[in-house]
C-alpha positions in Angstrom: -14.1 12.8 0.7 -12.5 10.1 -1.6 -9.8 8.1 0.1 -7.5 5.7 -1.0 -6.4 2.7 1.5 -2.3 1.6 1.0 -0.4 -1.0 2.9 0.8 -4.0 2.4 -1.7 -7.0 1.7 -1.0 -8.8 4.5 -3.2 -6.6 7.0 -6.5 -7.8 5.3 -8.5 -7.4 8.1 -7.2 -4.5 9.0 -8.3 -2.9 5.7 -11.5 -4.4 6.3 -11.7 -2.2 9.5 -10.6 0.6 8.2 -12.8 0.8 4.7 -15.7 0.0 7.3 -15.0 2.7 9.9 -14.5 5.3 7.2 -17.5 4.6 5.3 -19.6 4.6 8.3 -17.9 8.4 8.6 -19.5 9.1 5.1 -16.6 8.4 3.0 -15.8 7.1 -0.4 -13.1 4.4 0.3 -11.0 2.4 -2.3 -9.3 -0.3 -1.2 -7.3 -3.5 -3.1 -8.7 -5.4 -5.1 -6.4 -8.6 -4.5 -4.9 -10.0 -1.2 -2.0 -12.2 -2.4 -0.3 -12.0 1.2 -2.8 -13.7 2.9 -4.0 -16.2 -0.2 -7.4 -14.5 -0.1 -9.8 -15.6 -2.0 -7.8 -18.9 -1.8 -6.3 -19.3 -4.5 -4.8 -15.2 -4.9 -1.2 -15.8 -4.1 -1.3 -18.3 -7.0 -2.9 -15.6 -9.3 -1.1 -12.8 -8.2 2.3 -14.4 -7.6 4.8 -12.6 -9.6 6.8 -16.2 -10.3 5.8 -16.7 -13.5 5.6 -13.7 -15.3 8.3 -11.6 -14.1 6.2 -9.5 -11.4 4.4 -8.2 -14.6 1.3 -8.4 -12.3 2.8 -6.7 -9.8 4.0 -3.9 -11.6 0.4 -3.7 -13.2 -1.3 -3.5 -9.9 0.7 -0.7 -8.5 0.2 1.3 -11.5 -3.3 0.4 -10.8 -3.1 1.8 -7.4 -1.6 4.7 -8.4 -4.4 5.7 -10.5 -6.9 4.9 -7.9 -4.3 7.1 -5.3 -5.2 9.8 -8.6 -9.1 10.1 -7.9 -8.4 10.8 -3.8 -8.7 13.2 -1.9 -6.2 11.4 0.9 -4.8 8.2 1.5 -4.9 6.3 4.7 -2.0 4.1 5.3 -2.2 0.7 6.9 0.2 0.4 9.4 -0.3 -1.9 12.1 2.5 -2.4 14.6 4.2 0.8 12.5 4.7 -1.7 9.5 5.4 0.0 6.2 6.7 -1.7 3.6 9.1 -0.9 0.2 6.0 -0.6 -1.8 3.7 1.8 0.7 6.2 3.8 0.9 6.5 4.4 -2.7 2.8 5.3 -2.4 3.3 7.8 0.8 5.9 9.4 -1.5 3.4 9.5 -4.5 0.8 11.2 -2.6 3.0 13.8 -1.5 4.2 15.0 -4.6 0.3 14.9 -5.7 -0.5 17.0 -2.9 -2.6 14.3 -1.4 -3.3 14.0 2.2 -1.7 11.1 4.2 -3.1 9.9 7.3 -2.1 6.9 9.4 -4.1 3.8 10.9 -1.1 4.3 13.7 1.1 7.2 14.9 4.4 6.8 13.0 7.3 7.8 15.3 10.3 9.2 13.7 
């Protein structure tokens, strides 16, 4: 199975855990490719900062993510302490309306 990783950039090594337990399961994981949040590699927030070019990078990675949420068969959502930001939520919604699975690194209470 092909799964996509979502959440907010700020859980790096939470992602880490997760691509790591689901590829020990035999999965195809795709993660981010950038960790502005937490200024990893040092350096990223500077690169990735959306306060010079009017979030175009921003806007670019999401549509980036949203392709990569294209090729999978689910998405796991990053979620620690129940966390889910603007942004992830835009890409729980996406997934639905693809008809793509969404599974949770925590329960979500509603």
């Amino acid at each position: 199975m092909v799964i996509t990783l979502c959440g907010s950039s700020r859980f790096k090594e939470a992602f880490d855990l997760a691509n790591m337990h689901l590829s020990l399961l035999g999965h195809v994981v795709i993660s981010l490719g950038c960790w502005g949040h937490t200024d990893s590699p040092q350096g990223a927030m500077f690169l990735t900062g959306d306060s010079n070019d009017n979030g175009e990078i921003k806007k670019n990675l999401d549509t980036l993510h949203y392709k990569k949420i294209d090729l999978s068969n689910e998405i796991f959502v990053i979620n620690p302490g129940g966390y889910i930001g603007n942004s992830t939520k835009k890409e729980i919604a996406y997934a639905k309306e693809k008809g793509i699975n969404v599974k949770y690194m925590f329960e979500v209470k509603s």
